[in-house]
Structure formats: structure tokens, C-alpha cells
C-alpha positions in Angstrom: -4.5 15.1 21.8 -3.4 12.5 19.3 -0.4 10.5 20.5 1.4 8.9 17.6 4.3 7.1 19.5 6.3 7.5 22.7 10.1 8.2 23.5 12.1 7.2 26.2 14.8 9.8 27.4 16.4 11.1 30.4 17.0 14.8 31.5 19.9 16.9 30.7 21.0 17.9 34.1 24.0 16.3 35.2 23.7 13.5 36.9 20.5 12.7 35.3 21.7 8.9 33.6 21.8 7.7 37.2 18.3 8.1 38.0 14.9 6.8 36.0 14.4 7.7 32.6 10.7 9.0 31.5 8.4 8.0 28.5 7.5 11.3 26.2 4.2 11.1 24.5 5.2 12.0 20.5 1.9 13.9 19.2 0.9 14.2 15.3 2.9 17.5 15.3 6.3 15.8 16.5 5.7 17.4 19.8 7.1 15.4 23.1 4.9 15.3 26.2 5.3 14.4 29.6 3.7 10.7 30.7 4.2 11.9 34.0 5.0 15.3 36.6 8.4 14.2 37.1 8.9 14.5 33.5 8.8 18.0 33.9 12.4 18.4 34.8 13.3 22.3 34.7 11.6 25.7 36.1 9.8 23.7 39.2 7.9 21.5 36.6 7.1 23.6 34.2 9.3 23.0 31.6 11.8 20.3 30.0 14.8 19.5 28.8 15.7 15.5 27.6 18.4 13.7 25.8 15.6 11.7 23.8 16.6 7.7 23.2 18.4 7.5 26.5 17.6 4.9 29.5 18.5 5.8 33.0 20.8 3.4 35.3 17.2 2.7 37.5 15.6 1.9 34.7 11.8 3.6 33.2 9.8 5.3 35.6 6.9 3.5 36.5 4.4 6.2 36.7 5.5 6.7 32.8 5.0 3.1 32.2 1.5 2.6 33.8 0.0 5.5 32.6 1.3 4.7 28.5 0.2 1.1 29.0 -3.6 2.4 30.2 -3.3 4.6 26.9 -4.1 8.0 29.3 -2.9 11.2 28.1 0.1 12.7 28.6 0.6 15.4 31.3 0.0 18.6 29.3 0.1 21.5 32.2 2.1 20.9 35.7 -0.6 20.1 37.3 1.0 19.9 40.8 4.6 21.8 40.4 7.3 20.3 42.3 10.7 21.7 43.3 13.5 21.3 40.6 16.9 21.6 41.3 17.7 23.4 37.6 16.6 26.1 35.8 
């Protein structure tokens, strides 16, 4: 996959803006990506739902920021689900 820029944003569940925002990998089709599991916000990690722009109070997610700065791929498929509280 081509990655053409990245986004910073937060989840739409409440109470999202208090916790760490996560980087979104933009692809050539205008597409947004995951950097990281945790991006994966809704459905038990298998889907997402972001206010794109947005910075949480705890700053970006470090996982996000690592894995952009090495220039890996962003996480395409919920590789290891994890429990969500929405949707």
C-alpha cells in the first residue's frame, strides 16, 4: 500500500479527547488506516470511527508514532482483536 500522508485524530466515543490520539495512514485513494490495533476503536477492533485533526489530552500514542517514523505499514486487518467498549 502507498501511504501518501498521515492524520492525527481521536475516536468518536465519548470521552475519547481524554485519552491518546492515533496517527491514520492516508493512502493514494484518500483512504485512512490504522498505525496501530488500538486505532481500531469500534466492533472489538474491527472497525473505526475518528474525528480526524483532533489531539487527545495524553497526547499521540506512541505505538502510532514509532511505527510512522520507521515508515512500517499501517495496520490493515485486526490482527489481534481486542475488547471495545462501543459498537
Amino acid at each position: 500500500m502507498k501511504v501518501t500522508g498521515y492524520i492525527e485524530a481521536i475516536g468518536r466515543n465519548p470521552g475519547e479527547g481524554n485519552n491518546h490520539s492515533h496517527l491514520y495512514a492516508i493512502d493514494v485513494n484518500g483512504d485512512l488506516w490504522p498505525m496501530c490495533i488500538y486505532g481500531w476503536n469500534r466492533s472489538d477492533g474491527e472497525r473505526f470511527s475518528v474525528l480526524r485533526g483532533y489531539v487527545g489530552k495524553r497526547g499521540l500514542c506512541k505505538i502510532c508514532s514509532k511505527r510512522a517514523k520507521e515508515e512500517k505499514p499501517p495496520v490493515i486487518d485486526a490482527v489481534d482483536s481486542h475488547k471495545t467498549k462501543w459498537l
